[in-house]
LUMMI-276740 format. One record per residue (C-alpha): residue number from 0; residue in three letters; z, x, y. Coordinates in Angstrom, 3 decimals. Example, Ala and Ser with C-alpha at 12.3 -4.5 7.8 and 13.67 -1.06 7.14 Angstrom:
! LUMMI-276740
site nr->0 rest->Ala z->7.800 x->12.300 y->-4.500
site nr->1 rest->Ser z->7.140 x->13.670 y->-1.060
This chain:
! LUMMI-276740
site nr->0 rest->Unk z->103.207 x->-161.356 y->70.905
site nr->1 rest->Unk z->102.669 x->-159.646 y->73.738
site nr->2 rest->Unk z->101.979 x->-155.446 y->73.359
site nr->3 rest->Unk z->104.706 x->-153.179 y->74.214
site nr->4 rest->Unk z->103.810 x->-150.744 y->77.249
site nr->5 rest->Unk z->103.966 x->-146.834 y->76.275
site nr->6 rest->Unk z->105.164 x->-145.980 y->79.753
site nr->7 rest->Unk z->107.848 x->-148.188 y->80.463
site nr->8 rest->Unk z->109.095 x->-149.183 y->76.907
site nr->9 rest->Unk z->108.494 x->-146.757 y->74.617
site nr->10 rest->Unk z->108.342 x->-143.355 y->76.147
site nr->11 rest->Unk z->112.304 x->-144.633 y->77.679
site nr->12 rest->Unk z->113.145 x->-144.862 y->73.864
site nr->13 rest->Unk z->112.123 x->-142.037 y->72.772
site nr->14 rest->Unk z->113.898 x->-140.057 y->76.195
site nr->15 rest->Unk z->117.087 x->-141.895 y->74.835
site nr->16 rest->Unk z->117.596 x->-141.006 y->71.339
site nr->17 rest->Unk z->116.371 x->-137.585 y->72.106
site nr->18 rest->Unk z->119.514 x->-137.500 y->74.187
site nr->19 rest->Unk z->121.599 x->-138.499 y->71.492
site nr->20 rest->Unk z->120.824 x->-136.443 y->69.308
site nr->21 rest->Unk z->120.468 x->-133.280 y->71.378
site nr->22 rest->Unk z->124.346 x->-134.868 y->72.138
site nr->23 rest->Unk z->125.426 x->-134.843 y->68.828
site nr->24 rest->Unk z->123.808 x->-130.822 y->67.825
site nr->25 rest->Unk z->125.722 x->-129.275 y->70.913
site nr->26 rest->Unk z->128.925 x->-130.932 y->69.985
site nr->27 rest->Unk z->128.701 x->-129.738 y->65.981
site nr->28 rest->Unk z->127.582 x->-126.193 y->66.776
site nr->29 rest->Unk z->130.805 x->-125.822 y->69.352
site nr->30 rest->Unk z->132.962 x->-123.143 y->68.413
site nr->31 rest->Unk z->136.414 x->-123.381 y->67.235
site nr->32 rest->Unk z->138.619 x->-122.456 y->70.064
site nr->33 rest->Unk z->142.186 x->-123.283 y->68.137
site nr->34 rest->Unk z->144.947 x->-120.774 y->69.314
site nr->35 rest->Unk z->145.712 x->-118.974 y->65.946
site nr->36 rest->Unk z->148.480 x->-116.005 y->66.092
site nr->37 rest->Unk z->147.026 x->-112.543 y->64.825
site nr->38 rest->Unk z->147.746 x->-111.586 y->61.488
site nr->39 rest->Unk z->148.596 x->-108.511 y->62.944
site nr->40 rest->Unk z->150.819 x->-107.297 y->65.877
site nr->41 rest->Unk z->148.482 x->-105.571 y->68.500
site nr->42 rest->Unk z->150.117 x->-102.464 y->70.125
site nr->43 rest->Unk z->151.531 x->-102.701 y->73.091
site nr->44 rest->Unk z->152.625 x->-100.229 y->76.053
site nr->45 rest->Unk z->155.751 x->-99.238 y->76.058
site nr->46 rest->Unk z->156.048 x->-101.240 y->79.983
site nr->47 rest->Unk z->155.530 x->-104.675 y->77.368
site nr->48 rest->Unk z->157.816 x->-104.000 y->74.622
site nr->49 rest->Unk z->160.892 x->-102.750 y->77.121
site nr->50 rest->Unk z->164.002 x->-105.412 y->76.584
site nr->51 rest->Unk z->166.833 x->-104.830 y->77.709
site nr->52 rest->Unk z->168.718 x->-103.293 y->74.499
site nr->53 rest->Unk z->166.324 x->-100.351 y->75.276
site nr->54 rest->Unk z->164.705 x->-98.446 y->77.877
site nr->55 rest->Unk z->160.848 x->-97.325 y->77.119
site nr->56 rest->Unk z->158.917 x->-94.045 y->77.720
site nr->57 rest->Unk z->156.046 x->-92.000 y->76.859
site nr->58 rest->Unk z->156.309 x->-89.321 y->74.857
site nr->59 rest->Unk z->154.133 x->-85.977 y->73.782
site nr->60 rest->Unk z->154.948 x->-84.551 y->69.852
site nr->61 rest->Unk z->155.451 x->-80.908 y->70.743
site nr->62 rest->Unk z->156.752 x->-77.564 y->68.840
site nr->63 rest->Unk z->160.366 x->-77.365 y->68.437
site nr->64 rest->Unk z->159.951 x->-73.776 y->70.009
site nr->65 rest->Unk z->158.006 x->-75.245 y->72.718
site nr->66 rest->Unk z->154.345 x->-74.472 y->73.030
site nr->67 rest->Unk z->153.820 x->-70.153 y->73.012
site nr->68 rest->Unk z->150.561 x->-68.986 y->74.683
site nr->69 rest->Unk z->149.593 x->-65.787 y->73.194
site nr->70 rest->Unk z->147.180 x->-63.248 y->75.392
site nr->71 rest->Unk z->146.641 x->-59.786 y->75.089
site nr->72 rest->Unk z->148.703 x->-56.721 y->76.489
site nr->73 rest->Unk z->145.773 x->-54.708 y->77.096
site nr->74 rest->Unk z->142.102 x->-56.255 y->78.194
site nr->75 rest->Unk z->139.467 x->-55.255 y->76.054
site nr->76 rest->Unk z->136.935 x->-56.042 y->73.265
site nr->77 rest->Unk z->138.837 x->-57.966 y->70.338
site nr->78 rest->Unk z->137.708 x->-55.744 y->67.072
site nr->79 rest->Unk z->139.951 x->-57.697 y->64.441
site nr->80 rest->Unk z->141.366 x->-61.231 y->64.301
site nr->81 rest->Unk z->143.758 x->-62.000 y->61.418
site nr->82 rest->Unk z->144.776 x->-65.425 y->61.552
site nr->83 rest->Unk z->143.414 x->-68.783 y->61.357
site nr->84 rest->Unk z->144.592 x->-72.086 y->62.943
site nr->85 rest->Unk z->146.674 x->-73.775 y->60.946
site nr->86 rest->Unk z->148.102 x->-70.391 y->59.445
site nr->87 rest->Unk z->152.195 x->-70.389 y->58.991
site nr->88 rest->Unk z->153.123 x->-66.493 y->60.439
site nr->89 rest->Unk z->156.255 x->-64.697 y->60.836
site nr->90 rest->Unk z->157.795 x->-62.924 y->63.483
site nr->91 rest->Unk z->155.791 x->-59.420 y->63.680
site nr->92 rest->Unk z->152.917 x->-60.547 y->61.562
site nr->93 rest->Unk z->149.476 x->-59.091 y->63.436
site nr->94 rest->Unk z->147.648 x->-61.993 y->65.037
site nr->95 rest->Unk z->144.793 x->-59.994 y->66.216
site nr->96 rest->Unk z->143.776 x->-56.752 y->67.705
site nr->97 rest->Unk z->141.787 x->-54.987 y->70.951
site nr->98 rest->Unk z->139.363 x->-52.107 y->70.156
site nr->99 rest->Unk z->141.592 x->-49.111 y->69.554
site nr->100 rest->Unk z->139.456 x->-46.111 y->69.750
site nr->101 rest->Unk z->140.262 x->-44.406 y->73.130
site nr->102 rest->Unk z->144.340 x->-44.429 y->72.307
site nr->103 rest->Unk z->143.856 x->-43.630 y->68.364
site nr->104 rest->Unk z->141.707 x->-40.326 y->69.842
site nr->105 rest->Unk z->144.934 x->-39.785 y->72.434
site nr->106 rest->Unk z->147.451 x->-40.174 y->69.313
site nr->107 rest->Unk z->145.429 x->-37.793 y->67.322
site nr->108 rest->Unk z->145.367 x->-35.073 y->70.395
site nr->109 rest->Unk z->149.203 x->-35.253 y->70.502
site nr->110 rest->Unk z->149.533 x->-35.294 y->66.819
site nr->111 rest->Unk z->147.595 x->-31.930 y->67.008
site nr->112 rest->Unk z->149.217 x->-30.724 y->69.629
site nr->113 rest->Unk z->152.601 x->-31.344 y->68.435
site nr->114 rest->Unk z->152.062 x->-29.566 y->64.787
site nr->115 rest->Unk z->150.466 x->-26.322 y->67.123
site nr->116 rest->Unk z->153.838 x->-26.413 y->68.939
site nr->117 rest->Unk z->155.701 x->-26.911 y->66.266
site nr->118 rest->Unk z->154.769 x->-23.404 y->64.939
site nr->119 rest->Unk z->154.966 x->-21.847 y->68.339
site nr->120 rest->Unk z->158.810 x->-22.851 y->68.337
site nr->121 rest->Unk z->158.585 x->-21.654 y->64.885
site nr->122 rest->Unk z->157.645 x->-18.668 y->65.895
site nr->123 rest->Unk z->159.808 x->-18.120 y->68.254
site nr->124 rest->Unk z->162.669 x->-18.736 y->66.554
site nr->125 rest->Unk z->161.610 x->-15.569 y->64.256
site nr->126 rest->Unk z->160.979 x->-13.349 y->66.928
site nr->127 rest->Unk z->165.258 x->-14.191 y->68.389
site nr->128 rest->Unk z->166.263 x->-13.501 y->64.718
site nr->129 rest->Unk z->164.383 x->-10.380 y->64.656
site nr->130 rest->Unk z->165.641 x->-9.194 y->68.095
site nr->131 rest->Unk z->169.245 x->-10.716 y->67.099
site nr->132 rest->Unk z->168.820 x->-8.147 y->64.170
site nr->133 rest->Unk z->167.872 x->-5.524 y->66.000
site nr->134 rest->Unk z->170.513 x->-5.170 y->68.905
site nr->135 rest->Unk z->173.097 x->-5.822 y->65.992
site nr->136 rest->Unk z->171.646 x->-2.623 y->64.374
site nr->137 rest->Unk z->171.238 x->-0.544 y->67.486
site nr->138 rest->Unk z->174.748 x->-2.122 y->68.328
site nr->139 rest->Unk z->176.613 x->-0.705 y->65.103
site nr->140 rest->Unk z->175.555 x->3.094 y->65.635
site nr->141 rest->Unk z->178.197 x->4.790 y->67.020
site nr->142 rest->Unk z->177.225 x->8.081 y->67.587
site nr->143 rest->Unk z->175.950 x->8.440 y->71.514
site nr->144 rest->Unk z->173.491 x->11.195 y->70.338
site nr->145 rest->Unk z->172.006 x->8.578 y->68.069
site nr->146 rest->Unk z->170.655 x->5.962 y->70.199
site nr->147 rest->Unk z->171.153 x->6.339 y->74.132
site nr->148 rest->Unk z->172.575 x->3.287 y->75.402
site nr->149 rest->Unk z->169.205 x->2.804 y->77.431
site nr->150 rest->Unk z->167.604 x->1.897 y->74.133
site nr->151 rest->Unk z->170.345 x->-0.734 y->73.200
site nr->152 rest->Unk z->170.020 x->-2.464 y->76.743
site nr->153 rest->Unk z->166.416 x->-2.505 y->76.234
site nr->154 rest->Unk z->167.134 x->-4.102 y->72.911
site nr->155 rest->Unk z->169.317 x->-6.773 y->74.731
site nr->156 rest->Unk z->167.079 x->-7.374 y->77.357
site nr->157 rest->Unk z->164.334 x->-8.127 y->74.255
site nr->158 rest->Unk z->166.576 x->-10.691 y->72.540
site nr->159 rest->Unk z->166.901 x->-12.584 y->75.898
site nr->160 rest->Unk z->163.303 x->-12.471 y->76.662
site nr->161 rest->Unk z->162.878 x->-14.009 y->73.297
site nr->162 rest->Unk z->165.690 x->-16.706 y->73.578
site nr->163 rest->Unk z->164.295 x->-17.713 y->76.692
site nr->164 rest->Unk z->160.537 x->-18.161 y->75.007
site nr->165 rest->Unk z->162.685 x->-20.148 y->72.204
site nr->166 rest->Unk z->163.821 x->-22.550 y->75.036
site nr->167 rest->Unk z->160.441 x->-22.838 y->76.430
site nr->168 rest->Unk z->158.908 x->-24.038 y->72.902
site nr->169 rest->Unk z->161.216 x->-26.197 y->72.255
site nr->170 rest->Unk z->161.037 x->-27.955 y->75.343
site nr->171 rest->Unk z->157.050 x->-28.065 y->75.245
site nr->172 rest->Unk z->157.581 x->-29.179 y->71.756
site nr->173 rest->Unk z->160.120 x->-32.453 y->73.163
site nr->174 rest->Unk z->156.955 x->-33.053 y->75.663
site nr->175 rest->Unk z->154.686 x->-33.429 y->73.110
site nr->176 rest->Unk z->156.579 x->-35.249 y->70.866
site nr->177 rest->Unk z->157.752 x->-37.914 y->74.296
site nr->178 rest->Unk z->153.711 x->-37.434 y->75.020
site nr->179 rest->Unk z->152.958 x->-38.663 y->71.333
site nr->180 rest->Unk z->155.210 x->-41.589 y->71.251
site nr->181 rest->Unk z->154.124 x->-42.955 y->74.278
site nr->182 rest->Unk z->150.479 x->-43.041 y->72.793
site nr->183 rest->Unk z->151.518 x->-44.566 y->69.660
site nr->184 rest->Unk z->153.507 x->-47.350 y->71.627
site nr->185 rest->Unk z->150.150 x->-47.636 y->73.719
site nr->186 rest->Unk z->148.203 x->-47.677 y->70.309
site nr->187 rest->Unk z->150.730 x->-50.392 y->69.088
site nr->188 rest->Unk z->150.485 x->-52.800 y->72.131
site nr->189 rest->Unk z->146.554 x->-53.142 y->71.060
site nr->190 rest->Unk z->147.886 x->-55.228 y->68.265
site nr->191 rest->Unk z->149.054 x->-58.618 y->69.614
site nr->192 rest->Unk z->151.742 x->-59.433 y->66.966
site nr->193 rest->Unk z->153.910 x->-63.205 y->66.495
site nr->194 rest->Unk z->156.750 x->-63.197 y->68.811
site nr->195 rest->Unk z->158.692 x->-65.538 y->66.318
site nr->196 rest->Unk z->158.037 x->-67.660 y->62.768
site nr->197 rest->Unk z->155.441 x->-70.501 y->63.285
site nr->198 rest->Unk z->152.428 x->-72.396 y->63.131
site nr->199 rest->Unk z->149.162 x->-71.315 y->64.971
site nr->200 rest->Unk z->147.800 x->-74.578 y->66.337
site nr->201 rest->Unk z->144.851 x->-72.913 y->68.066
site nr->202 rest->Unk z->142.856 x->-69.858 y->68.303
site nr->203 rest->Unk z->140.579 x->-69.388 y->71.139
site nr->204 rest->Unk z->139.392 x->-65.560 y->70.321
site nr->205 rest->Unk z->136.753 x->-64.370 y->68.026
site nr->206 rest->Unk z->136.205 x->-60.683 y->66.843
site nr->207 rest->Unk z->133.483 x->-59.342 y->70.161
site nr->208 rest->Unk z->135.177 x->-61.433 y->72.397
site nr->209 rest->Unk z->136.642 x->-59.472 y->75.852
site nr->210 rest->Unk z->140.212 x->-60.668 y->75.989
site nr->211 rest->Unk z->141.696 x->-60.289 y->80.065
site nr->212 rest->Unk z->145.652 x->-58.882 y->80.172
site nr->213 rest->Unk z->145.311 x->-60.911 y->83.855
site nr->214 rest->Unk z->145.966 x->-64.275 y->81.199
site nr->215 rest->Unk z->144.985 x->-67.320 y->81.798
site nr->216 rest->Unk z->147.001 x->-68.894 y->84.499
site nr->217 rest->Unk z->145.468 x->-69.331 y->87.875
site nr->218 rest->Unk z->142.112 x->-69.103 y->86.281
site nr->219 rest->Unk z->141.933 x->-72.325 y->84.187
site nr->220 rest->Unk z->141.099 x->-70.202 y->81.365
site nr->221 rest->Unk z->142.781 x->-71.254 y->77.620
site nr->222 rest->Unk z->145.356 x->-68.929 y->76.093
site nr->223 rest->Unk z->143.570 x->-67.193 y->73.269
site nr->224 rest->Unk z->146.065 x->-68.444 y->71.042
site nr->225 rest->Unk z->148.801 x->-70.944 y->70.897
site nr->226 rest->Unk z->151.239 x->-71.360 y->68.229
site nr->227 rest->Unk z->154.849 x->-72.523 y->67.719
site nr->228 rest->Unk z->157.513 x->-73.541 y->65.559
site nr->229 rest->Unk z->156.665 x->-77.235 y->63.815
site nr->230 rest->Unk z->159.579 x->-77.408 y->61.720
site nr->231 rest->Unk z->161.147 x->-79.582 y->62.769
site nr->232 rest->Unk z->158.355 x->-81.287 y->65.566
site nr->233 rest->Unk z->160.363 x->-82.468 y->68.694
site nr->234 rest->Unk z->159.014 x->-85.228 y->70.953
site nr->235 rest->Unk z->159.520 x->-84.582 y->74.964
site nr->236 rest->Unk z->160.247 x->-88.571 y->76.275
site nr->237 rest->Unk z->159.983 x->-89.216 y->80.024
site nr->238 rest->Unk z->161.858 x->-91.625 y->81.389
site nr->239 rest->Unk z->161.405 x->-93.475 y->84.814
site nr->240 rest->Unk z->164.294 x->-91.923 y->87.254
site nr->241 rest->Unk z->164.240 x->-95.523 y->88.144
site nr->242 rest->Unk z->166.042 x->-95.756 y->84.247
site nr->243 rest->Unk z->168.208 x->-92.832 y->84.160
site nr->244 rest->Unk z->171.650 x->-95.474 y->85.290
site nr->245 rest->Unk z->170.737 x->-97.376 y->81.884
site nr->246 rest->Unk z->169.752 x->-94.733 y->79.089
site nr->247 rest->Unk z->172.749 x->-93.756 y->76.536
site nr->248 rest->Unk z->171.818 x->-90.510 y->76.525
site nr->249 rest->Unk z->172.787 x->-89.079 y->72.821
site nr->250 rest->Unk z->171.876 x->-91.700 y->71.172
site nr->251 rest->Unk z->168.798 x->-91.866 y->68.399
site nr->252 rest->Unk z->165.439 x->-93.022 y->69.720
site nr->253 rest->Unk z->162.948 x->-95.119 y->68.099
site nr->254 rest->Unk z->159.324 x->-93.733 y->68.173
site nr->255 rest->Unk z->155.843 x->-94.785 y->67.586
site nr->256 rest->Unk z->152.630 x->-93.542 y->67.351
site nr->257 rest->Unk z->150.288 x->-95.308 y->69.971
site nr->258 rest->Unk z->147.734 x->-97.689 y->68.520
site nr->259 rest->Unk z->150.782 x->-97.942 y->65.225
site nr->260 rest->Unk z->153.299 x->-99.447 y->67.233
site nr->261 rest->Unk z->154.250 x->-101.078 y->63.558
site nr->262 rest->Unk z->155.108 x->-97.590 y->61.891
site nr->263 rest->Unk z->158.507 x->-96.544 y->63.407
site nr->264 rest->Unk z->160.237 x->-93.308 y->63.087
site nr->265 rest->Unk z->164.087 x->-92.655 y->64.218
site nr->266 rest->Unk z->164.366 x->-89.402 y->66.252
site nr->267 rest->Unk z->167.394 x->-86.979 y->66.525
site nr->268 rest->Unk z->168.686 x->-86.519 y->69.878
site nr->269 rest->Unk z->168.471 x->-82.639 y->71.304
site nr->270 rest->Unk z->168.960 x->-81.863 y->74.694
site nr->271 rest->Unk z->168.302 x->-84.034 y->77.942
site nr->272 rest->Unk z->165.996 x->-81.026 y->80.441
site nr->273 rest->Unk z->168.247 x->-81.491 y->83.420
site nr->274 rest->Unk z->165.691 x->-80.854 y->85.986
site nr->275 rest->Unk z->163.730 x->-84.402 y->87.146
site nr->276 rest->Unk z->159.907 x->-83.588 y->87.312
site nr->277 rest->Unk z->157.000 x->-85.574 y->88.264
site nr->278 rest->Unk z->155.619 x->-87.389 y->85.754
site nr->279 rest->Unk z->152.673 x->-85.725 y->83.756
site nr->280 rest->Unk z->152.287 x->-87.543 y->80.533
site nr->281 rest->Unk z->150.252 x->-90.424 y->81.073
site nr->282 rest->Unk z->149.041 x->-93.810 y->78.940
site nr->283 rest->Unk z->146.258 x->-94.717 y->81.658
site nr->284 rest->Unk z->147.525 x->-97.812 y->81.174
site nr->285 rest->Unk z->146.158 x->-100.079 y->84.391
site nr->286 rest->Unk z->150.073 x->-100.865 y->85.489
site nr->287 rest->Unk z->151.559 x->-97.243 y->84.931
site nr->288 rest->Unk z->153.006 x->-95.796 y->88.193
site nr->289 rest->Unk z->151.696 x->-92.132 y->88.307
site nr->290 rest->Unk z->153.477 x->-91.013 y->92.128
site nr->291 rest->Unk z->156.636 x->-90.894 y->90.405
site nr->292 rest->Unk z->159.296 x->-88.569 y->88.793
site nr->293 rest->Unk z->160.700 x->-88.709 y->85.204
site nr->294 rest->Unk z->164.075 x->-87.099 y->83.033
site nr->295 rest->Unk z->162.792 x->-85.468 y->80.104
site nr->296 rest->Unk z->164.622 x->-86.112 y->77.105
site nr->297 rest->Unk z->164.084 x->-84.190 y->73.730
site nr->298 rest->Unk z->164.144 x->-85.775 y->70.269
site nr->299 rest->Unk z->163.825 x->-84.175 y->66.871
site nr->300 rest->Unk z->161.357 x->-86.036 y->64.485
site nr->301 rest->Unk z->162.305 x->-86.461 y->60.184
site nr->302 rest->Unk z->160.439 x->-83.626 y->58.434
site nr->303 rest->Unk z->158.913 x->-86.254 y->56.368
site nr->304 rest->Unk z->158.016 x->-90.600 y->57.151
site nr->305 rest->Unk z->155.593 x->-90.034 y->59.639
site nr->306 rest->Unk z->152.195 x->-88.710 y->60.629
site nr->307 rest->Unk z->152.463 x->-86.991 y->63.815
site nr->308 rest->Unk z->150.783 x->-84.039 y->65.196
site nr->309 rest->Unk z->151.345 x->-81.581 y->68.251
site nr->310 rest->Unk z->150.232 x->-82.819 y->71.309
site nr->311 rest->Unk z->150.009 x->-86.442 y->69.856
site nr->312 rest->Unk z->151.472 x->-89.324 y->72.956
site nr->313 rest->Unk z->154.098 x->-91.695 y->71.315
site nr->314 rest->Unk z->155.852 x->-94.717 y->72.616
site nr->315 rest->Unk z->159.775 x->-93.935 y->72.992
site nr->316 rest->Unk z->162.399 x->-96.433 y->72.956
site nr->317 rest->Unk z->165.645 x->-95.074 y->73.955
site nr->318 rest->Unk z->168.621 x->-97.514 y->73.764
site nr->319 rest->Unk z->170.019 x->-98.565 y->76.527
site nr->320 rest->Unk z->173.962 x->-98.491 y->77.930
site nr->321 rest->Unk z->175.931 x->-100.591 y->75.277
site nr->322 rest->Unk z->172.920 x->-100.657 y->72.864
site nr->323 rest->Unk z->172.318 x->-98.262 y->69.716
site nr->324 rest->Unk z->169.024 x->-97.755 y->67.692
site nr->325 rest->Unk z->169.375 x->-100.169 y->65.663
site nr->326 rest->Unk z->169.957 x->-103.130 y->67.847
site nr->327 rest->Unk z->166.793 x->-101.383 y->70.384
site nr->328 rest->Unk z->164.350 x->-101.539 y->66.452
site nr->329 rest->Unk z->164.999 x->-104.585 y->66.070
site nr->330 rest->Unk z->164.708 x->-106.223 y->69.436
site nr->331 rest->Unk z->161.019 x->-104.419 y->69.547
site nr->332 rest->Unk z->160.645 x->-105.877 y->65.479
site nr->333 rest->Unk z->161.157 x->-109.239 y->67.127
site nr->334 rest->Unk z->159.092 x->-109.100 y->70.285
C-alpha cells in the first residue's frame, strides 16, 4: 500500500471539508429576512395618508382666544409677580407688578394737597357767608345817619372779593383732584392685570427682573407672559392653496396628534381666516414644500378624548368636496 502524500492528498481534504462546513455555519446563522406586516401602524405625514375623500394639513393646537402676549405699560424693576404658569385667572386679576415707589410718593403729594385745599375752599366758603351776612345787615338799616352808604358798598365790594377767592379754591381744588387721579391711574398702570379669563401658559418674568414697555417685537425678545383662553383649545389647519377648489369648508375635521396618528379626535368647524398666508407651520418632513402659501382654517377640539396641548403640531384631515368626516376617518382607518 503505497503512503498517502500530505501535500497533495491530504492537506486538499482537509481545504475541502473546511469549506463545507464553513458553507453550512454561514447559511444557519443567516438572518430571517421574511416580510412580516407591523403589529402596529407607523405614523405617517399627512402628504401619505391624503386620499381623495379628504384633503390633509398641518395643524398647531392653539388658545381659542388666540395666543395674548402680556408686557408691561411702564419699564421698570418687577417688585411682585402673582401668578404661576399653569394658573386659571380672570379678567382684572393682577398678573404682576413694576416697582411703584416714585408714583405712590406722587399720589400721596396730591392726596395731601387735595385735603389742604379742601379746607382752603372750606374756608372760603365761610368767609362769603360771613360777608353775605354782613351786607344783608348793613343792607336792612334804614336810617341814612346810621350807616353811610360808603360803608355798605364797602361791604359789597367785601362779599365779591370773597366770592371770587371761593371760585379760585374751588377751581385749585378740581386741579388737584384731576392732578390726583391722573397719579393714581399712573400708579394703577404699574400693575399689569389679565385682559380676559384664561390660562397662563408661560411666564418669562421673575420678581428683580427689568421689564422694557418698548415689548418684545423687533427685538427677538419673549413676551414676559403669555396666556389665553384653553377652553375650548382650537387647532389652526393650513391647507395647500393648491387644495382650497377641493376642501368642504364647514365640515368636521379629523385630527391627530403626530407620532399617534391611531388616536383620532373630530374637530368643530369655526371660521375659515380669509386672508392666504405663507406657510409657517412646518413637519420638516423631507417632501414638504416650504415656498408656498396656505388657507388657515380653525377647528374647535372636544373638551375631553384627547391629549393635546398649546402649541402641539397635529395632522388635519379635512374632507374633501362630496366627502364628510366620516367617510375621510375611515378612508385614513383603512390606509
Amino acid at each position: 500500500m503505497s503512503k498517502l502524500s500530505f501535500s497533495r492528498q491530504i492537506l486538499p481534504a482537509i481545504a475541502i471539508i473546511a469549506i463545507i462546513v464553513t458553507a453550512i455555519l454561514v447559511f444557519a446563522n443567516l438572518p430571517d429576512r421574511t416580510m412580516n406586516e407591523p403589529e402596529i401602524e407607523p405614523p405617517r405625514t399627512p402628504s401619505a395618508q391624503s386620499e381623495t375623500g379628504s384633503v390633509a394639513g398641518t395643524g398647531i393646537i392653539e388658545p381659542s382666544s388666540e395666543l395674548i402676549e402680556i408686557g408691561p405699560h411702564i419699564s421698570g424693576i418687577v417688585d411682585q409677580v402673582y401668578v404661576s404658569a399653569g394658573d386659571e385667572v380672570t379678567q382684572g386679576q393682577p398678573l404682576f407688578r413694576v416697582d411703584t415707589r416714585d408714583v405712590a410718593a406722587w399720589v400721596n403729594e396730591g392726596r395731601a394737597r387735595v385735603n389742604a385745599l379742601r379746607q382752603s375752599m372750606a374756608s372760603a366758603q365761610t368767609q362769603l357767608r360771613v360777608a353775605n351776612e354782613q351786607l344783608a345787615l348793613y343792607s336792612r338799616v334804614e336810617d341814612p345817619r346810621a350807616v353811610s352808604q360808603q360803608e355798605v358798598i364797602e361791604r359789597r365790594g367785601v362779599r365779591d372779593n370773597a366770592r371770587a377767592q371761593l371760585g379760585v379754591a374751588q377751581a385749585q381744588y378740581r386741579e388737584a383732584q384731576a392732578q390726583l387721579a391722573s397719579a393714581q391711574t399712573a400708579l394703577a398702570r404699574h400693575t399689569v392685570r389679565a385682559p380676559s379669563t384664561g390660562t397662563v401658559l408661560q411666564l418669562n418674568v421673575r420678581a428683580g427682573e427689568f421689564a422694557s414697555a418698548s415689548g418684545p417685537m423687533g427685538n427677538g425678545a419673549d413676551p414676559l407672559i403669555v396666556m389665553g383662553n384653553t377652553n375650548p383649545l382650537h387647532v389652526r389647519v393650513s391647507i395647500d392653496e393648491n387644495e382650497i377648489e377641493r376642501l368642504n369648508i364647514g365640515a368636521p375635521a379629523i385630527v391627530s396628534a403626530r407620532g399617534d396618528a391611531g388616536r383620532r379626535v373630530r374637530a368643530r368647524y369655526v371660521r375659515t381666516e380669509p386672508l392666504v398666508v405663507p406657510k409657517t407651520s412646518l413637519t420638516n418632513a423631507a417632501t414638504e414644500l416650504v415656498d408656498v402659501r396656505v388657507i388657515e382654517l380653525i377647528y374647535a377640539l372636544p373638551p375631553e378624548g384627547h391629549r393635546m396641548f398649546v402649541g402641539q403640531q397635529v395632522d388635519a384631515f379635512v374632507p374633501a368636496r362630496g366627502a364628510n368626516a366620516d367617510e375621510a376617518e375611515e378612508g385614513d382607518a383603512g390606509e
